[in-house]
C-alpha positions as CSV (number, residue, x, y, z in Angstrom):
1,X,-77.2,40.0,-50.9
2,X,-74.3,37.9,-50.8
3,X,-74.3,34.5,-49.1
4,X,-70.9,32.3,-48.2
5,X,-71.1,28.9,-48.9
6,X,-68.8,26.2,-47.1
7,X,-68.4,22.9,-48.2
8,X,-67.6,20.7,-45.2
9,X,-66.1,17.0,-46.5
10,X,-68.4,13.8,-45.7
11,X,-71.9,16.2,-45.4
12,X,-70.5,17.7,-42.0
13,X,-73.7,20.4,-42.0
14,X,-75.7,17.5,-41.9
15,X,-74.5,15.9,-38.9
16,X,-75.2,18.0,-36.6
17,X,-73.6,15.2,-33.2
18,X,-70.4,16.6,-35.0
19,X,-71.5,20.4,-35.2
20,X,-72.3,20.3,-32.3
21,X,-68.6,19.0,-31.1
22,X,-67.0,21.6,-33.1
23,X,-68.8,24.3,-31.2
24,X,-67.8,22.6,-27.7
25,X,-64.5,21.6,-29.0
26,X,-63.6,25.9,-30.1
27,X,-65.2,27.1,-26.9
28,X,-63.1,25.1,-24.7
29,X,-59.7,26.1,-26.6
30,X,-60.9,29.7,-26.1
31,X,-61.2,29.6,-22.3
32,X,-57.8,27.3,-21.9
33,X,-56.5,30.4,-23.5
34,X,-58.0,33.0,-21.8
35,X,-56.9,30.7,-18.5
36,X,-53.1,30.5,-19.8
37,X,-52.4,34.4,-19.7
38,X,-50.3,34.9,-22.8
39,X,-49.1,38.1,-21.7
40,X,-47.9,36.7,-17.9
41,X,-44.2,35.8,-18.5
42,X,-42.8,33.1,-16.3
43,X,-40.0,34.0,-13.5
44,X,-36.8,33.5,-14.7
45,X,-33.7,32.6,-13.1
46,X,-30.3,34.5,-14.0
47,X,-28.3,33.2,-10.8
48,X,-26.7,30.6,-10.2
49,X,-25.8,29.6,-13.5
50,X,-26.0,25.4,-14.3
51,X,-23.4,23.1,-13.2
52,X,-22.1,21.8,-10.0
53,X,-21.3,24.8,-6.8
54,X,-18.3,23.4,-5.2
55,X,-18.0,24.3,-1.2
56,X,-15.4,24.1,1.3
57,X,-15.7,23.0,4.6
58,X,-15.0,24.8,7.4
59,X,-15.5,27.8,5.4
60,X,-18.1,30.5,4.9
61,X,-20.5,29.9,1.9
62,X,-23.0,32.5,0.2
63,X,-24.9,32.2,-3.0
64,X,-27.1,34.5,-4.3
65,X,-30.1,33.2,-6.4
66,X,-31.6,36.2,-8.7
67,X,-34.9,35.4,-10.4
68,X,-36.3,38.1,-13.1
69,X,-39.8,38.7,-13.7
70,X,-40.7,41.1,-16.8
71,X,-44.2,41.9,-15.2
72,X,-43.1,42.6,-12.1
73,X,-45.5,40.6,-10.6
74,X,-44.4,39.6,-6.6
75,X,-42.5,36.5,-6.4
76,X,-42.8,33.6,-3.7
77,X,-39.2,32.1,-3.1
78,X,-38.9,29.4,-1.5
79,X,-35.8,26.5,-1.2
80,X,-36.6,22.5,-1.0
81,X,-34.2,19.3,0.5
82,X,-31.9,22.3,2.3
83,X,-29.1,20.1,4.5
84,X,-29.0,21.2,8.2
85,X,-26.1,23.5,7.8
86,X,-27.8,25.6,4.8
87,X,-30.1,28.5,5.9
88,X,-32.2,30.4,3.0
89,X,-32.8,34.2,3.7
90,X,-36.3,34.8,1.6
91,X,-35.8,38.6,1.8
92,X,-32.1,38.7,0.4
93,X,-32.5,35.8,-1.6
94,X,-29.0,34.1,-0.5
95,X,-28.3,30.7,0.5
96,X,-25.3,30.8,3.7
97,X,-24.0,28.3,6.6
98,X,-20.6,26.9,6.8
99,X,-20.4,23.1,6.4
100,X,-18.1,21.2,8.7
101,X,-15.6,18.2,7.6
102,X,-18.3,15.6,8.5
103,X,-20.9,17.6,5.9
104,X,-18.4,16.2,3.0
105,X,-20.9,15.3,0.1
106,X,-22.9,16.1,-2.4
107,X,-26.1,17.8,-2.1
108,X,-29.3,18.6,-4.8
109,X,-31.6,21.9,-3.4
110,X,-34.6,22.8,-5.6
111,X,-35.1,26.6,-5.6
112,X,-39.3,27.2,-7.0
113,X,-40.0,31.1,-8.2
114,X,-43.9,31.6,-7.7
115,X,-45.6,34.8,-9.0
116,X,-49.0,33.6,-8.3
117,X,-49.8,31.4,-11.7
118,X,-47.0,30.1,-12.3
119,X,-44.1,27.7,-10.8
120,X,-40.4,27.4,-12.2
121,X,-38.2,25.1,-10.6
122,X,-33.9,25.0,-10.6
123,X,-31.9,22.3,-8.9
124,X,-28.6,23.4,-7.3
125,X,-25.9,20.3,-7.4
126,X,-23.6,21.1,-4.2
127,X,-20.4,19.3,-3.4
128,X,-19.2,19.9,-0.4
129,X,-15.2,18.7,-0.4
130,X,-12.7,19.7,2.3
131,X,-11.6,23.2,2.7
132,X,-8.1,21.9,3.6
133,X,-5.5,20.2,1.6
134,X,-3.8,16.9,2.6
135,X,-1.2,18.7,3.6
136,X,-2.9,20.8,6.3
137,X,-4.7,17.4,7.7
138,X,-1.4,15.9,7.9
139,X,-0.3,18.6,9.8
140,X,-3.3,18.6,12.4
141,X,-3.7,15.0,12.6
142,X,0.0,14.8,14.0
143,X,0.0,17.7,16.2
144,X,-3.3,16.9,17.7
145,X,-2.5,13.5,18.4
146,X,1.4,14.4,19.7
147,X,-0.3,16.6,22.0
148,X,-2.8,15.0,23.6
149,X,-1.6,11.4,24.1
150,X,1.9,11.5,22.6
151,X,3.1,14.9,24.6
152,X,6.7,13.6,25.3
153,X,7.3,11.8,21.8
154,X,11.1,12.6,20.6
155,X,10.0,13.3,17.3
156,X,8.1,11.8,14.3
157,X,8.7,12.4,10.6
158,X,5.7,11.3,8.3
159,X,4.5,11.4,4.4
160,X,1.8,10.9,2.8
161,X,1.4,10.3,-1.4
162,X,-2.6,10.4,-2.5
163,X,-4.1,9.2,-5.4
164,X,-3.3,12.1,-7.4
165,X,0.7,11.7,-6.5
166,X,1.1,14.9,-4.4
167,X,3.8,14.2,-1.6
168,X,2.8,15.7,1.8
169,X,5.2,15.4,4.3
170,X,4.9,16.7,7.9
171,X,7.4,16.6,11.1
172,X,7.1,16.9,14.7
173,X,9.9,17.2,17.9
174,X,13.3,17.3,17.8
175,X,16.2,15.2,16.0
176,X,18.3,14.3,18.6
177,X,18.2,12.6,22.2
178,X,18.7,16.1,24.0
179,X,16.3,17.7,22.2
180,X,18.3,20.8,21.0
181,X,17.4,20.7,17.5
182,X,14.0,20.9,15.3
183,X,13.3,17.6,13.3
184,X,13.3,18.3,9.5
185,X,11.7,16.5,6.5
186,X,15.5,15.8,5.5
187,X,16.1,13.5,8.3
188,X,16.3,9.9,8.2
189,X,15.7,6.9,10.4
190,X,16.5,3.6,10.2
191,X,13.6,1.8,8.6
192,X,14.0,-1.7,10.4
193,X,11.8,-4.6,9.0
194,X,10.2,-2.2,6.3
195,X,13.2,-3.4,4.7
196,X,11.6,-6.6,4.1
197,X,9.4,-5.2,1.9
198,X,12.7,-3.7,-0.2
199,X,14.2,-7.2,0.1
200,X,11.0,-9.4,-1.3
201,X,10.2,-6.5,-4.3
202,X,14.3,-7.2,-4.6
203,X,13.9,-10.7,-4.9
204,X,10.8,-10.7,-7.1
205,X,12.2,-8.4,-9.8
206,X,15.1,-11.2,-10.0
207,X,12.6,-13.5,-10.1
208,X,11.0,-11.6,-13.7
209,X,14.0,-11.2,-14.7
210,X,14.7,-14.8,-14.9
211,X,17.9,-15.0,-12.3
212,X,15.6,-18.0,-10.2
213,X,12.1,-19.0,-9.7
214,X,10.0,-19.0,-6.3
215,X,9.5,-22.9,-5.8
216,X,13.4,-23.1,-6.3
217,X,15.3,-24.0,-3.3
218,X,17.3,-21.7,-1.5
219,X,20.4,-24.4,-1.7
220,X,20.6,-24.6,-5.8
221,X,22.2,-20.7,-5.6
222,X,23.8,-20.3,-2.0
223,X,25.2,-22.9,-0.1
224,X,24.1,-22.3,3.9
225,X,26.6,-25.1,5.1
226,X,24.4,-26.9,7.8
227,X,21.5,-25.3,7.8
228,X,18.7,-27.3,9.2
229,X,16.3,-28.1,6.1
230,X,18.6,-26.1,4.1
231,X,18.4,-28.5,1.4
232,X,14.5,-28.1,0.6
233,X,13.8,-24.5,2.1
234,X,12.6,-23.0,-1.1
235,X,13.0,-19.2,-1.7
236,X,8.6,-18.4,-1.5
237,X,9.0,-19.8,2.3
238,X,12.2,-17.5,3.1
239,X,9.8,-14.7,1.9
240,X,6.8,-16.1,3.6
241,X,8.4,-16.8,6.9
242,X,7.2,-20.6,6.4
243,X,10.7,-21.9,6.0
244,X,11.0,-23.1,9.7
245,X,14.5,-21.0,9.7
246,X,15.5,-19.6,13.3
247,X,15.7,-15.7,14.2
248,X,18.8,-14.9,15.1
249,X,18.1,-11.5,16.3
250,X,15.3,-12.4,18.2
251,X,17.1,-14.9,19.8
252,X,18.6,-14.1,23.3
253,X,21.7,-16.0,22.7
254,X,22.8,-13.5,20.0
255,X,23.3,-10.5,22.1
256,X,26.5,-11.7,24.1
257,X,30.0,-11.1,24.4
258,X,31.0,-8.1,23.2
259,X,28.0,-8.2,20.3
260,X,27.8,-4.2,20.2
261,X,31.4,-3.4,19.2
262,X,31.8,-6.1,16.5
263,X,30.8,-6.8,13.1
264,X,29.4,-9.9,12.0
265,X,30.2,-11.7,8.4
266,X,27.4,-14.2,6.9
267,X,29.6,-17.1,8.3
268,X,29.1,-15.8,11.9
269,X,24.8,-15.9,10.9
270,X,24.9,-19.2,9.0
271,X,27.2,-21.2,11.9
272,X,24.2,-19.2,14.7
273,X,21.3,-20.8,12.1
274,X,23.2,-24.6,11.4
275,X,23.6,-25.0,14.9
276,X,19.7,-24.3,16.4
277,X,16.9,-26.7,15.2
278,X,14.5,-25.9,13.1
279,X,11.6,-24.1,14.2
280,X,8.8,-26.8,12.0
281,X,9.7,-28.3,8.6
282,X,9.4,-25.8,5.5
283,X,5.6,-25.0,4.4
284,X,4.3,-26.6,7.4
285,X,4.2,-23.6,9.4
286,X,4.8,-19.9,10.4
287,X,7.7,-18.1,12.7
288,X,9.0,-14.4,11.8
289,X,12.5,-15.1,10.6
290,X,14.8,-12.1,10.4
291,X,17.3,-14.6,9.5
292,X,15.4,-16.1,6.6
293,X,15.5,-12.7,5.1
294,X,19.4,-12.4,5.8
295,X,19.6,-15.5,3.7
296,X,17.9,-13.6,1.2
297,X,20.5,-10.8,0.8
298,X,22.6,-13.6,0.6
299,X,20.8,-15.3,-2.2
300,X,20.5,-11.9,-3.9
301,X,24.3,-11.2,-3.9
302,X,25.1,-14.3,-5.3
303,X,23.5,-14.4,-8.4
304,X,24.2,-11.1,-8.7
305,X,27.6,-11.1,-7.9
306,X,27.4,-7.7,-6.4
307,X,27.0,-6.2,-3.3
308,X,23.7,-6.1,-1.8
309,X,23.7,-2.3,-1.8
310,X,24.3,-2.0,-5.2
311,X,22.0,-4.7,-5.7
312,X,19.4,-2.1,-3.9
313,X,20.9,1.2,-5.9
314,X,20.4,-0.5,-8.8
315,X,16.9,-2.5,-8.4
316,X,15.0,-0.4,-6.3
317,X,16.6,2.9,-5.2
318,X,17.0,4.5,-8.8
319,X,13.9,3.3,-10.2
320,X,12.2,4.4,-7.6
321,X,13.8,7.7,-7.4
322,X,15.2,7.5,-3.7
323,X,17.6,10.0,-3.4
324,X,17.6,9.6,0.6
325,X,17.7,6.2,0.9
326,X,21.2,3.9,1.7
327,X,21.4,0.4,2.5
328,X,23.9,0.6,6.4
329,X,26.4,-1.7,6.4
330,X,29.0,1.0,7.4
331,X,27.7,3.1,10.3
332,X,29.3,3.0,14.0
333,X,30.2,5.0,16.5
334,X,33.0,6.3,14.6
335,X,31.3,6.5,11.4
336,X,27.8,8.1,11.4
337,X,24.9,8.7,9.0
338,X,24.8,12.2,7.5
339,X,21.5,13.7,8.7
340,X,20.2,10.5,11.2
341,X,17.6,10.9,13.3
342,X,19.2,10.3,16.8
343,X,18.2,8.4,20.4
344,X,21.1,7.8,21.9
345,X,20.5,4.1,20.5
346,X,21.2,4.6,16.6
347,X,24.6,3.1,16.7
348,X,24.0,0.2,19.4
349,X,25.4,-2.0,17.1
350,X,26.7,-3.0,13.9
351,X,23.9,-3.6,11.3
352,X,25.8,-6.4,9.4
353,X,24.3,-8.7,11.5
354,X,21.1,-7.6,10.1
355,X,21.7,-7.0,6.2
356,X,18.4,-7.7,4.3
357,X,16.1,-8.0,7.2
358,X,16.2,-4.8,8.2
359,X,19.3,-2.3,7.6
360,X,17.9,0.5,5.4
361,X,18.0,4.0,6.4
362,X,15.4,6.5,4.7
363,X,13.6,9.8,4.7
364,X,9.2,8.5,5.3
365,X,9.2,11.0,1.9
366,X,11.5,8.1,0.2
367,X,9.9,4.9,1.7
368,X,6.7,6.1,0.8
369,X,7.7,7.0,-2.6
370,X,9.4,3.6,-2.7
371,X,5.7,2.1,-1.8
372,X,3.6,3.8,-4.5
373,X,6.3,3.2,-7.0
374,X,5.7,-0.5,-5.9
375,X,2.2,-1.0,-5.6
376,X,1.4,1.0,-8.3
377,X,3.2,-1.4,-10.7
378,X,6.2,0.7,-11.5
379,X,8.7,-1.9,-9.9
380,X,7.1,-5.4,-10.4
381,X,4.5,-7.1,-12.5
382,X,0.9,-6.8,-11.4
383,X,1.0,-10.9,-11.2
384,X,4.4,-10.7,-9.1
385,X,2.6,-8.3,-7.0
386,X,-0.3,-10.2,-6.9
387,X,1.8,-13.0,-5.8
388,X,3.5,-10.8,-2.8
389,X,-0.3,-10.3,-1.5
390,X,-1.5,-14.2,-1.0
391,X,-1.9,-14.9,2.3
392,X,1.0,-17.8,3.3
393,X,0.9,-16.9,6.9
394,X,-2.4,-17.1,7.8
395,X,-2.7,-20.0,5.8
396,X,0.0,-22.1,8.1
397,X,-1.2,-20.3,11.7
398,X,0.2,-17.1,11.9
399,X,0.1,-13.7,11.1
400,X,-1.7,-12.1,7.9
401,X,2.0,-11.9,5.9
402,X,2.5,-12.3,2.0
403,X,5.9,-12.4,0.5
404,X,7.7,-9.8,2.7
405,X,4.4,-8.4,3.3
406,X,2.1,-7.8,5.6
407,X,-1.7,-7.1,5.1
408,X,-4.2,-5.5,8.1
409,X,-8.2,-4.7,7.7
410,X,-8.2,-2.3,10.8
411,X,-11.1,-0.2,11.1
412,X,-12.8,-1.8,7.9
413,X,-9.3,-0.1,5.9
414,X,-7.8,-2.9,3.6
415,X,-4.2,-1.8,3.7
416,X,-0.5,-3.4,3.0
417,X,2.8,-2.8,3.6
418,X,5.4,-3.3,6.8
419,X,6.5,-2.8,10.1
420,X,9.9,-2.0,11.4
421,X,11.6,-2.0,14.7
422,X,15.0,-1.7,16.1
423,X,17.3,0.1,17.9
424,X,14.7,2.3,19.2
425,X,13.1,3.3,16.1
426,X,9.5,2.6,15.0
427,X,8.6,2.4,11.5
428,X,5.6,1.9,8.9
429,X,5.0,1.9,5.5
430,X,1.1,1.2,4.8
431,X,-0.8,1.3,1.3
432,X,-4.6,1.6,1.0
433,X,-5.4,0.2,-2.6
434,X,-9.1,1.6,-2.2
435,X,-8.2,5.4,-2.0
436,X,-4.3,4.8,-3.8
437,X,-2.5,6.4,-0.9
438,X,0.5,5.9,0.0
439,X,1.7,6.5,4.1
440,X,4.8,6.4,5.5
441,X,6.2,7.7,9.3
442,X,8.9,7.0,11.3
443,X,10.0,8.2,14.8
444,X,13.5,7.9,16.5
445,X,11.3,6.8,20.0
446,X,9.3,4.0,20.7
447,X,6.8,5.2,22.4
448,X,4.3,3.0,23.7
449,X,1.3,4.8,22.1
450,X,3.1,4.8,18.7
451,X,0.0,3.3,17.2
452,X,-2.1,5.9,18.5
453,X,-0.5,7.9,15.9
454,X,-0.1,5.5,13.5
455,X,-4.0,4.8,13.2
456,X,-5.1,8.3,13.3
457,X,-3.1,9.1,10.6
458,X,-4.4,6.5,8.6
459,X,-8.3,7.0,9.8
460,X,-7.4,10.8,8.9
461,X,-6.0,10.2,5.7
462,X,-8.6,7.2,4.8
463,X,-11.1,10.0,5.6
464,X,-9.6,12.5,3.4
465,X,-9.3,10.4,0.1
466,X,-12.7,8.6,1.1
């Protein structure tokens, strides 16, 4: 007979605490894998494949899970962390709802495949974004709000530029007073005050390029011959509206005579400024001064020695690439604006008594292209515009107003930009640094719920970009 011998290291056979383990130890592997099932395959899933499932809102959604299993054994489906508007049909296997604009977001659902031993898992990454472009908000926003609360509005004209620099633009009424013709996106109004903004981006690019500096004063380039102050008004108060000067077309001493069938020189707006006093002493105060900013189109053409319209082709409009965008200091009665939006008001009077502060006609397509060119850094220096955003008014009193700037933080928005009215016509331009848009809109009507529109638009649009 044959015997097998085994050697076992260290006298193992004659231990037998450690035999003993050994026979535990091999029992105990052969019931953990009798337990596992070798031959029971795990489901499998085959549908949806990994990565994130975009959805629209306020469209239909369907996705189909499919789960193999090479047994066939019967599966237990089941989905985890569904939202509210996600239903999961067990029978067809299909995940359906329709999510609405407030579902924007993303969502993680865990999909488990059970065939009785065994549990595999998959996590679905949903993000919901909306189903409609900017464009298509745009367009709701200001019907919706035209028709509810702004039903007789003449017309309005407004553009948007988002983050990504797509240009939506949207109109709404009729271009003229009688109301006989359809607004289009080619029509123009006059801007107003958002000119200031033009005028102080103006002043700061000849400012970097070395023409003056902002502490200078006002009287070392343009002699303003008695002008209270004039001698120590320096140019960052004209901008800031800290420079104590007078408004003359605020001013109800300006609109006499025969004031709408004249034109005015810049002797006629110095002699109106030299003989009013002073509203405060410069930097000790604030007061909205068109006519500070007149004195700026002044200063501009001076060291210049151009025009202050080429002065604008040059600096702003064709950098910017405004090809609907002219400086007025022609227009009247006689001689009209190709393509003007018109109110029976928008030749009341002759806009050279309002030169820098507020006499630029545009397209909202072209002032809002103008703004994203600006604060996006392709006009000025991040430290001149930087500079444009301190806070001078509100530091002396008055309203939250940079250099030719204002600022607001309506309905928790941070947003920049400027106002205009005249003759009529309402504007604003408005930049939202947190979501890089870009609005602009203009009507030839002021409506006294103008802002009604003005803040939906830029809740709608905040929303959108959010």
């Amino acid at each position: 007979m044959y015997i097998a011998h085994f050697n076992f290291p260290g006298g193992f056979m004659k231990n037998k605490r450690n035999w003993r383990l050994l026979l535990a130890s091999l029992l105990f592997s052969g019931l953990a894998f009798a337990f596992s099932d070798p031959f029971n395959p795990p489901p499998i899933f085959l549908a949806p494949q990994d990565g994130t499932i975009e959805v629209l809102t306020e469209q239909p959604f369907e996705l189909d899970i499919e789960v193999e299993d090479i047994d066939n054994d019967i599966l237990n489906i089941r989905a985890e962390h569904l939202p509210e508007w996600i239903t999961f049909d067990p029978y067809l296997l299909q995940l359906y709802g329709q999510p609405t604009r407030l579902d924007r977001g993303t969502y993680y659902i865990t999909i488990k495949a059970d065939d009785g031993r065994e549990v595999r898992s998959k996590r679905l990454e949903l993000k919901v974004k909306y189903g409609h472009s900017a464009q298509q908000h745009l367009e709701e926003t200001v019907r919706a709000t035209c028709q509810e609360r702004l039903a007789n509005l003449k017309g309005v004209s407004a553009a948007v530029i988002g983050p990504d620099g797509q240009l939506s633009t949207v109109v709404h009424g009729h271009s003229d007073a009688a109301r006989r013709y359809a607004l289009e996106p080619n029509h123009r109004f006059r801007v107003a005050s958002v000119t200031k903004l033009f005028t102080s981006t103006l002043i700061m690019r000849l400012v970097e390029f070395g023409y003056f500096e902002l502490d200078d004063r006002l009287a070392e380039y343009l002699e303003v011959p008695g002008l209270p102050n004039g001698k120590s008004i320096t140019i960052r108060q004209l901008l800031s509206h800290t420079g104590g000067v007078i408004d003359h077309l605020n001013h109800p001493s300006f609109y006499r005579g025969n004031w709408k069938y004249r034109t005015w020189d810049e002797g006629d707006i110095y002699r109106f400024a030299a003989v009013r006093s002073p509203r405060f002493s410069p930097g000790q105060g604030y007061d909205y001064s068109n006519t500070g900013f007149y004195l700026l189109g002044e200063l501009a053409e001076a060291v210049l020695e151009k025009p202050l319209k080429d002065a604008f082709r040059e600096y702003i409009f064709t950098p910017a690439g405004l090809n609907q965008t002219i400086y007025d200091d022609f227009s009247d009665r006689r001689h009209r604006i190709d393509s003007l939006a018109d109110n029976g008001r928008a030749y009341e009077y002759h806009l050279s008594a309002v030169g820098a502060a507020g006499a630029i006609v545009a397209t909202p397509a072209d002032v809002a292209r103008f703004g994203h060119a600006l604060f996006k850094g392709k006009l000025v220096s991040a430290q001149s515009l930087e500079l444009m955003q301190q806070d001078l008014g509100y530091e002396q009193g008055g309203d939250h107003y940079g250099l030719g700037m204002r600022m607001w933080d309506d309905h928790g928005i941070k947003h920049f930009g400027h106002t205009g009215a005249l003759m009529g016509y309402r504007s604003i331009l408005m930049y939202l640094p947190e979501y890089e848009t870009t609005i602009a809109l203009s009507t030839h009507h002021s409506h006294y719920r103008w802002y009604d529109l003005v803040n939906d638009v830029l809740l709608e649009m905040a929303d959108y970009y959010r």
